[in-house]
C-alpha positions as CSV (number, residue, x, y, z in Angstrom):
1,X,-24.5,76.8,19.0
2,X,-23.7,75.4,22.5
3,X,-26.9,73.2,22.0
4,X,-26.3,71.7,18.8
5,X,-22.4,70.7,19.6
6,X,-24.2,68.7,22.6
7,X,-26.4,67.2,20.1
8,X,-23.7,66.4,18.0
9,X,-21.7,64.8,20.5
10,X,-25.0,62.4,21.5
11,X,-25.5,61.5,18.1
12,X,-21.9,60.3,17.7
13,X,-21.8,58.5,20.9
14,X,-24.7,56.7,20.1
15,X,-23.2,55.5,16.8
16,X,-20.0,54.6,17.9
17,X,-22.0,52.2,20.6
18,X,-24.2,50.9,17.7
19,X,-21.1,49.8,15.7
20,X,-19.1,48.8,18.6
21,X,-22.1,46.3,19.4
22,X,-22.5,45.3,15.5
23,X,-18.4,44.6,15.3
24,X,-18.7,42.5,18.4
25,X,-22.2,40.3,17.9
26,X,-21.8,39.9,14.2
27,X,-25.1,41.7,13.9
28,X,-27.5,40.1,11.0
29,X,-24.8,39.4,8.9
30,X,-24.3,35.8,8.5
31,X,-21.4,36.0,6.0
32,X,-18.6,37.9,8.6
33,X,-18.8,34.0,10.6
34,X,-17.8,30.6,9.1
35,X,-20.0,27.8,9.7
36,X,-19.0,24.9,11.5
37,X,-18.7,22.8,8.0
38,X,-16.2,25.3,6.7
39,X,-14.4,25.4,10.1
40,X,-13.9,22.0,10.0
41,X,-12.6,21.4,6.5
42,X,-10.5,23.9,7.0
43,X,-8.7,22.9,9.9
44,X,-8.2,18.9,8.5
45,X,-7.3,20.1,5.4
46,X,-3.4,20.6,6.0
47,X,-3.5,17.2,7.9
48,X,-0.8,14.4,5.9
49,X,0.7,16.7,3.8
50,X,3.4,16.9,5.9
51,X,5.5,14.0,7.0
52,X,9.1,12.9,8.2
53,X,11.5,10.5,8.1
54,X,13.5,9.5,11.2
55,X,17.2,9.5,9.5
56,X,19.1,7.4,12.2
57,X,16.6,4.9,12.2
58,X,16.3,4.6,9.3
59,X,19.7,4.2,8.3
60,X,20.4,1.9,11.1
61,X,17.4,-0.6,10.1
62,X,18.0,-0.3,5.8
63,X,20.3,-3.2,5.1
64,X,22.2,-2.1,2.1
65,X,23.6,0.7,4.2
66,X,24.4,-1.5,7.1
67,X,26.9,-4.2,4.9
68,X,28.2,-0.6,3.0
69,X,29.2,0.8,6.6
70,X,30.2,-2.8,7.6
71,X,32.4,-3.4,4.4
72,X,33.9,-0.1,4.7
73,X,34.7,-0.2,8.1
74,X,36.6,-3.2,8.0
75,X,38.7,-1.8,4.9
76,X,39.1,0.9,6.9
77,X,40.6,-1.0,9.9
78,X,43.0,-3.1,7.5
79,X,44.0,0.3,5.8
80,X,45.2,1.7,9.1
81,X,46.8,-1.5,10.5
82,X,48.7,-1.4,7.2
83,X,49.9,2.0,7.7
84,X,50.9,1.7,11.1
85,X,53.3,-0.9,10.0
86,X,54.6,1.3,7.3
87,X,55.1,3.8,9.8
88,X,56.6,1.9,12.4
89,X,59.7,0.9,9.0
90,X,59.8,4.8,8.7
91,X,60.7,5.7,12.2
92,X,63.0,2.2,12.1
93,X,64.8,3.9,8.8
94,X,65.4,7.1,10.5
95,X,67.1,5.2,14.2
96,X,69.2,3.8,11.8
97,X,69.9,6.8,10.1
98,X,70.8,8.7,13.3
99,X,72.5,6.1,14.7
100,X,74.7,5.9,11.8
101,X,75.0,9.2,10.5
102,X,78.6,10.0,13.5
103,X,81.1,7.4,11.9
104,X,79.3,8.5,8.0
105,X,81.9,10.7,5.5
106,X,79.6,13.7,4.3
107,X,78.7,12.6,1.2
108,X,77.7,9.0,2.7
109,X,75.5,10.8,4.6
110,X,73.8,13.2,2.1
111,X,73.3,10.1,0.4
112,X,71.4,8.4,3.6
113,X,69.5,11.6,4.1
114,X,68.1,11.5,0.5
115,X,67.1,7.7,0.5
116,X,65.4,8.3,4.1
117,X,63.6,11.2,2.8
118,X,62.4,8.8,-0.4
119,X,61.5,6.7,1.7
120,X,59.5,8.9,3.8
121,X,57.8,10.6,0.9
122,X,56.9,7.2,-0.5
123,X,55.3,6.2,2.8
124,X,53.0,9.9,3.1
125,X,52.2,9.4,-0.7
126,X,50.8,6.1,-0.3
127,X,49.0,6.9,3.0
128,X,47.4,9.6,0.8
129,X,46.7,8.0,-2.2
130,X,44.9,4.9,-0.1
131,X,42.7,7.4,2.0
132,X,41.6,9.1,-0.7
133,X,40.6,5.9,-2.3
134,X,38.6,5.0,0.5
135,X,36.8,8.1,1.1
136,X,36.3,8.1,-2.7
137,X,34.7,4.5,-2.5
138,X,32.8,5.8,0.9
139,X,31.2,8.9,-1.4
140,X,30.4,6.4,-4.0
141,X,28.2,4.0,-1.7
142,X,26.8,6.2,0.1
143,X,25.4,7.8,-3.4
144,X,23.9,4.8,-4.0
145,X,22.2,4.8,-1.2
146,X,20.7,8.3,-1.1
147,X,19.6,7.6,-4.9
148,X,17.6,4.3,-3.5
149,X,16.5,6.6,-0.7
150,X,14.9,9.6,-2.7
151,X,14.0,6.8,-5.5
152,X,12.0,5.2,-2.7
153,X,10.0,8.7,-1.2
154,X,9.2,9.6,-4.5
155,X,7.4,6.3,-5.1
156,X,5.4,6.5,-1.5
157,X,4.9,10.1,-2.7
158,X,2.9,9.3,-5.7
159,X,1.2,7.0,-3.2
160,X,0.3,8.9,-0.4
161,X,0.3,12.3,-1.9
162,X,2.0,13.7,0.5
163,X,3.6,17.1,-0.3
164,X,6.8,17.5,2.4
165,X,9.2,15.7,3.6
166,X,11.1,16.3,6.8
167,X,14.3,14.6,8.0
168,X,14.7,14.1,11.8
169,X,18.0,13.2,12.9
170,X,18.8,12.6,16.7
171,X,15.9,13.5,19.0
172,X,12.4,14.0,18.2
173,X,10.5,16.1,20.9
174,X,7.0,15.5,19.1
175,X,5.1,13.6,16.1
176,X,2.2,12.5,14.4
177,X,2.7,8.7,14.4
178,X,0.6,9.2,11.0
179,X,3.1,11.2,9.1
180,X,6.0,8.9,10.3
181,X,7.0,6.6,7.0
182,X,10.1,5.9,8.5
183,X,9.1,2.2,8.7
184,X,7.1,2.1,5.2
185,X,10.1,3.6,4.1
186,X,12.8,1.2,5.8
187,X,10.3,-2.1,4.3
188,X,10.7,-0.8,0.8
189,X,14.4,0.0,0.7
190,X,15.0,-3.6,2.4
191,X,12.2,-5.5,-0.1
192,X,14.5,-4.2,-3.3
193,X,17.1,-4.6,-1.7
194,X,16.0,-8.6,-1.0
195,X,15.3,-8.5,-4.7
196,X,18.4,-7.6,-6.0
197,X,20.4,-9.8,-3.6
198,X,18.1,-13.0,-5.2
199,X,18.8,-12.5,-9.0
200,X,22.4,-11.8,-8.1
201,X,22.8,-15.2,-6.5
């Protein structure tokens, strides 16, 4: 009995080392190791069908955005002046109201209180009517040009069959010059753009 457990115990041994070396050398079967073709169209095969798009280049360089940003900027800057001089009646409305308000009866100066306070509400009313009208025109532009944008990927899509698209903005640590179509898509965004500007002139 002793014997044959110390047979048993050899035999095991000597097929746990026969499948440890089969596991480890492949043995005679071929079909547990790629070939080198297979290897190698395997690892190109992912390569292009991912690219990116450097945002804050691109927005800086597309020309339709720039005159947007331009025009609204300035509108902006005249919109604020405008207000500041609004403003500046407001505060001269309620001096004169403070200053006055001692030799004024009580019902002169309810009557002073309610025309300042129309005043004042006229003045935060129009502030925020004319802001909202600017950030409404900003949202509208910049619509447009997120339509052209996407119109434009979708047409390099369907010609370079490329199947994602990342958006970088601010730093990028690494990338594929390749999959960069920032500037293909910066040159077809300004060509329609050039386009459009013609037949409207």
């Amino acid at each position: 009995m002793k014997n044959g457990n110390i047979i048993f115990q050899v035999v095991l041994a000597i097929a746990v080392v026969v499948l440890f070396a089969l596991h480890f050398t492949g043995g005679d079967d071929t079909s547990a190791k790629p070939s080198a073709s297979s290897t190698s169209t395997e690892s190109a095969a992912p390569k292009g069908n991912i690219v990116y798009v450097r945002m804050d280049s691109l927005l800086n360089n597309y020309q339709l955005h720039t005159r947007y940003m331009t025009s609204l900027s300035a509108k902006e800057q005249r919109l604020r002046q405008d207000l500041a001089k609004r403003e500046e009646n407001v505060l001269i409305e309620r001096q004169t109201l403070q200053q006055a308000a001692p030799s004024l009866t009580p019902t002169q100066l309810r009557t002073a209180q309610n025309e300042y306070q129309r005043i004042e509400q006229a003045y935060l009313t129009y502030q925020q009517t004319k802001m909202a009208e600017l950030q409404l025109e900003n949202d509208s532009l910049m619509k447009i040009v997120k339509d052209d944008i996407d119109q434009s990927i979708a047409d390099l899509q369907t010609e370079m069959g490329f199947d994602y698209v990342l958006q970088y903005q601010g730093t990028l640590l690494y990338g594929d010059s390749l999959a960069d179509i920032t500037t293909q898509l910066v040159q077809r965004l300004n060509a329609k753009d050039n386009a459009s500007t013609s037949s409207e002139e």
